[in-house]
N, C-alpha and C positions, 0 to 999 in steps of 0.2 A: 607559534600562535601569539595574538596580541593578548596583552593582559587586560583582561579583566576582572570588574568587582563585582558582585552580585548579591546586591542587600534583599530587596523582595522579588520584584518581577521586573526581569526584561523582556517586554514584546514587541515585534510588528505593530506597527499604526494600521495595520490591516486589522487587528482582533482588537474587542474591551472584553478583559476577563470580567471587569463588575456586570456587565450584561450576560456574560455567559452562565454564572453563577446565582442570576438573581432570582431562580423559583423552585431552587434546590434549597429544601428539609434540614434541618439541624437534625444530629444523630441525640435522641432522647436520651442514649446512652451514655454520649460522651461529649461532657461540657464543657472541657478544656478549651484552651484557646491558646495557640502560639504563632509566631513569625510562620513554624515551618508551614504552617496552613496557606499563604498568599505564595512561598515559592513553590508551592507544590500545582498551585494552579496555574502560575505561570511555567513552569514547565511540561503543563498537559498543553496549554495553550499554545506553547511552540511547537509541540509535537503535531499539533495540528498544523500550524501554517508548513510545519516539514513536509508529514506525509500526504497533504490535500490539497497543498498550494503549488506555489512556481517549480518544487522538481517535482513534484507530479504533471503536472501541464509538461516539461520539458522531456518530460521522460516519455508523454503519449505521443509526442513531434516525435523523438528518434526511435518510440516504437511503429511509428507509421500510421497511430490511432488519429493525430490533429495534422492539420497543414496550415503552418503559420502563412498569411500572404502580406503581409507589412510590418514593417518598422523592425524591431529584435526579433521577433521571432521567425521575421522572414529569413533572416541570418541564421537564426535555429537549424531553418528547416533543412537550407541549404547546406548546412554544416559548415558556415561562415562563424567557427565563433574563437575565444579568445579565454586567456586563463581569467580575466577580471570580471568574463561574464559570471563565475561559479563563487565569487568575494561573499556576495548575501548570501549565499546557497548556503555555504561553508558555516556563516555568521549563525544563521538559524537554526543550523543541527548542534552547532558546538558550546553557543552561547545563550540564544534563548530557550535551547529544549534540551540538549544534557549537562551543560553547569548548573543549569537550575534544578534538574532531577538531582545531579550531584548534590546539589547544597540544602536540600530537602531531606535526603535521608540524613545529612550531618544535623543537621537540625533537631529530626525525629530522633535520634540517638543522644544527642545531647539531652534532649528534655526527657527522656524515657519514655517515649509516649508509646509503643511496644512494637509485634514482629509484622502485625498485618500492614501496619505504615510503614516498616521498613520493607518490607516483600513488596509492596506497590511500586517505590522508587526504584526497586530493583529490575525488575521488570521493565518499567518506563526506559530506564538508561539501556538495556539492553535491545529493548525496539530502537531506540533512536539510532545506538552506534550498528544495528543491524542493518538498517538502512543507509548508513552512512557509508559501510563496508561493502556493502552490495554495490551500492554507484562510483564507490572512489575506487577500490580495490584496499590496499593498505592503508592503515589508516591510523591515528592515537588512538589509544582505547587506556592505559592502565596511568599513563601520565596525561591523559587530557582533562584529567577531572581537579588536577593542581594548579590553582591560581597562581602557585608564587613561580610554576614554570611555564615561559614563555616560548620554550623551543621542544614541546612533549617529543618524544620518539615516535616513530614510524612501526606499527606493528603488522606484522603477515597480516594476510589477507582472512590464512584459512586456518590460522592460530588466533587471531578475532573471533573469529566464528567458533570456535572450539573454547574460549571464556568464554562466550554468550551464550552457551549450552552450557554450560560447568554455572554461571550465574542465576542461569535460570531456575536450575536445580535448587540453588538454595535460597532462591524466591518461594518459588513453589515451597517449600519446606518451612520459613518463616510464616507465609500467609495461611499455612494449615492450622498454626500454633492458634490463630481463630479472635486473639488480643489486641486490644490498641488499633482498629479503625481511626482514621482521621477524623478531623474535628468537623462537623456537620458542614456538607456546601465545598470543603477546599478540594474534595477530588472529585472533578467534573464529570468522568467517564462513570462510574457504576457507584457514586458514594462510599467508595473504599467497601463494598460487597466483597467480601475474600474467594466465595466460590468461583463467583464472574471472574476476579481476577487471576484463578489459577487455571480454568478455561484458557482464558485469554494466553498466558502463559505456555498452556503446551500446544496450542494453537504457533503460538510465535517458533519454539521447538521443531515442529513439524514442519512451519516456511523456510527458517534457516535448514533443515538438515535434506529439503528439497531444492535450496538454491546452493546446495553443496553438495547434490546430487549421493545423496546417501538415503536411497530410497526405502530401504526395510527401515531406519531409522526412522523416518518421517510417516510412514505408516502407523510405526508402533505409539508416535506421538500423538499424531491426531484422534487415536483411540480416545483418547482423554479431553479432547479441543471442546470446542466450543458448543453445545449442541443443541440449541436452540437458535431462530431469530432475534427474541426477547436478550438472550444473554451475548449479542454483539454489541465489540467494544465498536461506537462512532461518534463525533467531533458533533458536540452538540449547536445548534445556531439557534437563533433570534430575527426578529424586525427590525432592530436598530441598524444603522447603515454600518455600522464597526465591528457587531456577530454576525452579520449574517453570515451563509455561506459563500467559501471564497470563493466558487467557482461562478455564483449567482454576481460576486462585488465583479468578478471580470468579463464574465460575458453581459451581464446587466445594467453593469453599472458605470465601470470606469470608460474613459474614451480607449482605451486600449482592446474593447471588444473586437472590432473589427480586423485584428491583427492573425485572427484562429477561425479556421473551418474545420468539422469533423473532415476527415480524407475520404476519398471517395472508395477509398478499399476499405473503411471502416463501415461505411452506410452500407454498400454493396453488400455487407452478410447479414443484414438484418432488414435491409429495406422493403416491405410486401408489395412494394407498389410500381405501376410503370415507369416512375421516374429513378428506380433505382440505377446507378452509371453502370455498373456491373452485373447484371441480372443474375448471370451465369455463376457468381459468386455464393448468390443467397443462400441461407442454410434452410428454409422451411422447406418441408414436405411431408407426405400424408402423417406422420403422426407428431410435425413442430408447426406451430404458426409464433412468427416472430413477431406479428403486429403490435401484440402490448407492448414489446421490451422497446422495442423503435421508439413509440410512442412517451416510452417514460424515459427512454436518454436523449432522445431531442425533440428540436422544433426544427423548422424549415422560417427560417429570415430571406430579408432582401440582402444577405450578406453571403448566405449558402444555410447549411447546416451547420445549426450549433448545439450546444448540452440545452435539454428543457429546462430553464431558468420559471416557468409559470407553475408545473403540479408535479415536477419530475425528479429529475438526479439532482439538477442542479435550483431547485428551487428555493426562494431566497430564507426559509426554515429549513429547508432537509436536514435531516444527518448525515455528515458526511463517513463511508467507513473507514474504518480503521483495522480492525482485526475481527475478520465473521464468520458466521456460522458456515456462508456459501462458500468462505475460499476454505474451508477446515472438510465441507465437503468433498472440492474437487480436489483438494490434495487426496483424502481416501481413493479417489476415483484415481487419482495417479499413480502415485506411490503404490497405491495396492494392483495395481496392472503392473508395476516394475519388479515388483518385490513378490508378488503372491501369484499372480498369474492373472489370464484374461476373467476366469468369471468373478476373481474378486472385482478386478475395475468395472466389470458391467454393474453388477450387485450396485456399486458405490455412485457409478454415475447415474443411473436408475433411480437412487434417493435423491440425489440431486435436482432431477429432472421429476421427479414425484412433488418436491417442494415446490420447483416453478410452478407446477403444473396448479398449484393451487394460487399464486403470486406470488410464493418465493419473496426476492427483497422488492418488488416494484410497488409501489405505492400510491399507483393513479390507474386501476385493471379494470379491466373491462373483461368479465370473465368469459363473453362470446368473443374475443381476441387470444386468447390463452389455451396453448394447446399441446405439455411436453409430454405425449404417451411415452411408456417404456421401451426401452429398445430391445432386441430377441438377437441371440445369437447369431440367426442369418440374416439379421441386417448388415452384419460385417462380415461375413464368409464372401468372397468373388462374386461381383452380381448385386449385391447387395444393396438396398437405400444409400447405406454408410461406406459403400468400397464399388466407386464405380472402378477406381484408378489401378484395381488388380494387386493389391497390398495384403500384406499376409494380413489375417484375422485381427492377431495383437496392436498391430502397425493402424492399422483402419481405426479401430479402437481410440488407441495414443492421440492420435489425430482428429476422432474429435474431441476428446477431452481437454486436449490442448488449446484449441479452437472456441472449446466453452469458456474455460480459462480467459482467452483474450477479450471476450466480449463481456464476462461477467467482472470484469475488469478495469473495464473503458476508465481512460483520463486518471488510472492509478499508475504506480512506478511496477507494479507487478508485470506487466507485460515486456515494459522493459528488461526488466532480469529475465523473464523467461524465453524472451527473444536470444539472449547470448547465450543463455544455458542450450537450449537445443537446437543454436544455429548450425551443429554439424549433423543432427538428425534429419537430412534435407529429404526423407519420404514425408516427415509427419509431421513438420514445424511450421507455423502458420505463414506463408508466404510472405513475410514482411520483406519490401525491396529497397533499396537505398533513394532517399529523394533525389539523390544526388551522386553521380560517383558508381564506381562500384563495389564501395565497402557499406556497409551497415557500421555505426556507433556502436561503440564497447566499451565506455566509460565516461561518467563527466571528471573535466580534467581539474588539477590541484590549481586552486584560487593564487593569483599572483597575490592575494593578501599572504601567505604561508609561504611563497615562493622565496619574498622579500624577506621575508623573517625568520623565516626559520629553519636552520642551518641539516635538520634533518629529515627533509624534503625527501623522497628518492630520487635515485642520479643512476642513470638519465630520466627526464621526467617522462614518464608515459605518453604517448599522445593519444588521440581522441579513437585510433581504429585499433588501441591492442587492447589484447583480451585481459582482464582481469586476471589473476591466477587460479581461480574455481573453474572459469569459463575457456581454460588451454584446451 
């Protein structure tokens, strides 16, 4: 890896943390003031452009959710692409969102400032390299946090994953200690809230030990997740052209909007209307009407369908998510159909679907549009609303919860993981087809930035259709 130095903040010309921060409270408690307060915002700050910007977008193209038609992303779509496409990719997980987590907990420990700042960094670093590990496969994790090493080693895949569950741990265990919140305004997400952040915490728990398909684990974690609306972690925005959201800066704003349409297998499950391309895809019936959710993730342009950039997902305040209450739900609704049996995942996807039913996360309802009644046992028995296709009980089940997942999802990198994770469950995994070819993507490849430099690369270098090692 190249070396770098990292005094306060490095970010994307896409975000200004001073606008991000600007109508966030000083903690009446805690009057301190140090450096570690500005690297701590810049590395929640990257962590957003990580998990909400370009490999998000790139990740809903090879989930099949966007269809790039110009310039890069038309190469996206097609699976035209190249190791120097993933150079920034690489730059913004390693440099502006976990060295700078890195150098924040050194910071906070250097000045003493106590365990709930250091349990926050903790945390932070292990989202970031979670997501790192998810799309790369192997990755640095225990030498990437050293400036003065410019060639970190290559760690497993599922030995990453396995620190980031052992760090969690002692996150979680620091921010119980209850002490030393950051200093008013520099942690953007919950204002160093320690309960939020130990939510958050086993929330993250429960998504790694489900993209590690260790499902009684991830059950038992999201027992403890997130359990509120109110107490989700998301990527705060603004009106300034440099907060807002980036999904609003790229279909709104930059000339590069015109380069992404939603896919027509993405509209086709949610569309209520006759112009849907797929009709036969749609998910409503007598107890769903999908017209809100449509309504709040897009608009219909002279371009196709894109993300609602006016009162929706992608509008230019939203929040964008990060770690919530609805994906802590349908993990229970997973996990606990893998691990416990059919009526726990009914039970769990029935809360899920009880939240929507009230608007859940959409934020522009129209509540004669809104409609997830509970689902009954013989909706998924042969026959059923939910199993015209003749699949056992459990199977029918899987299948829609998996299918919620993808849509309560849109335009995040989760669907991507869960596409490889359950690409061999081919009764129940959501129909994703290759743009192109006849492979489906199963990793973004190692940036020729790393290639060039760093001597311990794996050999052979992966290409773009092998599986990760969770996902054999």
């Amino acid at each position: 890896m190249k070396k770098y130095i990292v005094l306060f903040i490095i970010i994307s010309l896409q975000y200004s943390c001073s606008k991000v921060v600007e109508d966030i409270n000083d903690d009446p408690n805690n009057l301190t003031s140090s450096s570690y307060g500005s690297i701590l915002t810049g590395a929640e700050v990257g962590n957003i452009i990580l998990q909400t910007g370009e490999p998000a977008r790139r990740s809903a193209i090879f989930a099949g959710q966007y269809t790039g038609i110009d310039r890069q992303h038309l190469g996206f779509n097609d699976y035209n692409i190249t190791a120097n496409d993933f150079n920034a990719l690489w730059s913004d997980a390693y440099v502006n969102a976990f060295r700078n987590a890195v150098e924040a907990e050194n910071a906070i420990i250097e000045d003493e400032v106590g365990p709930v700042s250091e349990g926050i960094t903790q945390v932070l670093q292990t989202y970031i390299i979670g997501t790192v590990t998810s799309l790369f496969g192997d990755v640095p994790y225990d030498e990437a946090g050293n400036i003065e090493n410019t060639s970190p080693i290559y760690e497993d895949q599922q030995e990453v994953y396995n620190k980031i569950q052992d760090r969690l741990d002692e996150a979680i265990s620091s921010l119980q200690m209850g002490d030393g919140r950051p200093v008013g305004g520099s942690e953007i997400y919950f204002d160093g809230a320690p309960d939020k952040w130990i939510e958050t915490a086993q929330t993250l728990k429960a998504r790694y030990y489900l993209e590690t398909k260790q499902y009684d684990l991830a059950y038992q974690a999201a027992q403890n997740g997130i359990s509120t609306l109110e107490n989700n972690m998301s990527a705060p925005h603004g009106t300034a052209a440099d907060n807002s959201n980036l999904n609003y800066q790229f279909f709104a704003v930059e000339v590069r909007q015109a380069d992404v349409i939603v896919s027509d297998f993405m509209t086709s499950l949610i569309h209520p209307g006759p112009e849907n391309p797929e009709p036969e895809n749609y998910r409503g019936n007598s107890k769903t009407d999908e017209t809100a959710r449509f309504n709040y993730l897009f608009n219909t342009t002279s371009i196709g369908i894109q993300p609602n950039t006016e009162d929706g997902f992608a509008a230019q305040t939203a929040p964008a998510p990060l770690v919530t209450y609805q994906e802590n739900l349908l993990i229970l609704a997973e996990a606990g159909l893998r691990s416990q049996g059919f009526q726990t995942g009914l039970e769990a996807l029935n809360d899920f679907r009880n939240f929507m039913d009230g608007g859940g996360y959409l934020t522009n309802t129209d509540s004669t549009n809104i409609e997830y009644e509970p689902y009954t046992v013989a909706d998924f028995e042969t026959g059923g609303m939910e199993n015209e296709d003749g699949l056992s009980r459990d199977d029918a089940l899987l299948k829609e919860i998996l299918e919620e997942r993808y849509i309560t999802f849109f335009g995040l990198i989760h669907p991507f993981n869960d596409m490889r994770r359950t690409l061999n469950e081919t009764n129940v995994r959501v129909p994703v087809t290759p743009n192109s070819g006849n492979e489906l993507p199963q990793r973004f490849l190692y940036p020729q930035s790393e290639i060039d430099r760093n001597e311990n690369v794996p050999s052979p270098i992966p290409n773009f259709f092998e599986p990760t090692d969770v996902n054999l």
